[in-house]
N, C-alpha and C positions, 0 to 999 in steps of 0.2 A: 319702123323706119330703118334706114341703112346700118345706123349707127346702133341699132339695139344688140342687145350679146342673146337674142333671140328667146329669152324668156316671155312672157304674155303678162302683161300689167294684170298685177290683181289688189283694186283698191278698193275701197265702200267710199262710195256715190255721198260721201257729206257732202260735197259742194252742190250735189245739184238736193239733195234734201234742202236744203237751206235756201238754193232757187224756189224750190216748189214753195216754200214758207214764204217766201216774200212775194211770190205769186199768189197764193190763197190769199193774202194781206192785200194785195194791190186789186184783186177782184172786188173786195169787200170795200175797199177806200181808195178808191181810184182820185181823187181828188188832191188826196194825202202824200201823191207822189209827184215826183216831176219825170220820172219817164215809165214809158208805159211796155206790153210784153215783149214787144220785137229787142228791145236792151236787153231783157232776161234770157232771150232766145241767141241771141251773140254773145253776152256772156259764156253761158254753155258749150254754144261751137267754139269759140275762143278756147276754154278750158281745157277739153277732151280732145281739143286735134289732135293728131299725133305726128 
C-alpha cells in the first residue's frame, strides 16, 4: 500500500488454517452451519486485502 515503510508482510497463515478447519468441518456437516463456503471465501479476501 502507499502507506507501507516498504518492508514485505511476513506472517503464518493462522487465519486461513483455522478457514480450512472450519471448511473441512462444514464439508463434513453442512447442515451444522448456517452459512455455507462463499462466507469462508470473503472472509479470506476480506482478511489479506492489502
Amino acid at each position: 500500500s502507499a502507506y507501507s515503510n516498504g518492508k514485505p508482510r511476513s506472517e503464518a497463515p493462522v487465519f486461513l488454517l483455522f478457514l480450512d478447519c472450519v471448511w473441512q468441518i462444514l464439508r463434513q456437516f453442512p447442515c451444522s452451519f448456517q452459512f455455507n463456503e462463499n462466507f469462508l471465501i470473503m472472509l479470506f479476501e476480506h482478511a489479506y486485502a492489502s
